[in-house]
Structures are given as structure tokens and as C-alpha cells.
C-alpha positions in Angstrom: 83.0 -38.9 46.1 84.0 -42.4 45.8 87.2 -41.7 44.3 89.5 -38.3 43.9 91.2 -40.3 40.8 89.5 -42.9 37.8 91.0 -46.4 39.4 91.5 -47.3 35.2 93.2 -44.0 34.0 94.0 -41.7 36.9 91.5 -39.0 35.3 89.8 -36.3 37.4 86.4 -37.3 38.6 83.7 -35.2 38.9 79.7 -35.9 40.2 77.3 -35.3 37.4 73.8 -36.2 36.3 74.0 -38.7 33.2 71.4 -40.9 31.3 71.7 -44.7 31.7 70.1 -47.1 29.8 68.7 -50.6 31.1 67.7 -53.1 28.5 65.2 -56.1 29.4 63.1 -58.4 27.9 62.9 -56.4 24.6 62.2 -53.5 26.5 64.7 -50.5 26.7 64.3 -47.9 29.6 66.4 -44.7 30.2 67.4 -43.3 33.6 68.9 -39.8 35.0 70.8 -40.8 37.7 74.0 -39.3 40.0 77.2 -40.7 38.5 81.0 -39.9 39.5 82.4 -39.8 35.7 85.8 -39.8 34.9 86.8 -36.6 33.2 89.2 -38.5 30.8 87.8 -42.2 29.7 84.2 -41.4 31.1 84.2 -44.1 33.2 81.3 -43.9 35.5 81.0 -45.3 39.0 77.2 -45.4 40.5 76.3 -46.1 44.1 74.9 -49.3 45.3 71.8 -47.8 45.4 71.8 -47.0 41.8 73.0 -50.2 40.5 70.0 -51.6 42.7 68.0 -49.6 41.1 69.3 -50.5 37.9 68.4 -54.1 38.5 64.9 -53.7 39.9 63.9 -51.9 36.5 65.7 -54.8 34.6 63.9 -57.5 36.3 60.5 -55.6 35.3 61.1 -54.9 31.8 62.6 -58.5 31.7 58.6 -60.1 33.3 56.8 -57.6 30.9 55.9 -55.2 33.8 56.1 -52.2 32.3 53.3 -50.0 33.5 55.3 -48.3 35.9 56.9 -47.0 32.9 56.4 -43.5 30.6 56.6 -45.2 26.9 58.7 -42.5 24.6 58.6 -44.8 21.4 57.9 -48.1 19.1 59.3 -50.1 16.8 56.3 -50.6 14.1 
């Protein structure tokens, strides 16, 4: 773990699996990742790997490149 105690409030951190959501191009994409969440403020700190991650799939939904992707809903 990154941290023992949340750098903004000095909360106990834990490891858990959380849902992030990456917005692009009028696109909107949820994730499960591995997070280190503050137990007080829910802060959440994310590897580089994740924030990587994170960008690639914002760079697709931002070019329209979204059959790599499980659509879950529309707008009518």
C-alpha cells in the first residue's frame, strides 16, 4: 500500500475494488479497478498502471473507438 495514512486527512487506508468512471467523446465507460481508498474522505489513490489505463480508454471513447467496449445503455 502506497500509504498507511490519507496524505489529505490522515484517514485509514484500506485496498479495495471500486468502480471508476471514464468519460470521452460523449461516451461514458465504467471500470472495476484496485484502489487504496481512504476510510474517512474516500480519497482514492490508483497505481500508474491504472491511471494508464484510465487514459487509454479515454483516448478511445474520445476517437469513437468503442468496439472494444460492452454497451450497458442509450440515451434515446
Amino acid at each position: 500500500m502506497p500509504f498507511e495514512k490519507c496524505p489529505v486527512c490522515g484517514g485509514e487506508m484500506v485496498e479495495k475494488e471500486v468502480t471508476e468512471v471514464v468519460r470521452g467523446g460523449g461516451h461514458t465507460a465504467t471500470v472495476k479497478v484496485n484502489a487504496t481508498v481512504c476510510q474517512r474522505g474516500g480519497e482514492r489513490y490508483f497505481p500508474l498502471e491504472t491511471v494508464r489505463l484510465f487514459e487509454t480508454i479515454k483516448t478511445k471513447l474520445e476517437r469513437q473507438e468503442t468496439e472494444d467496449f460492452k454497451p450497458t445503455g442509450r440515451y434515446a
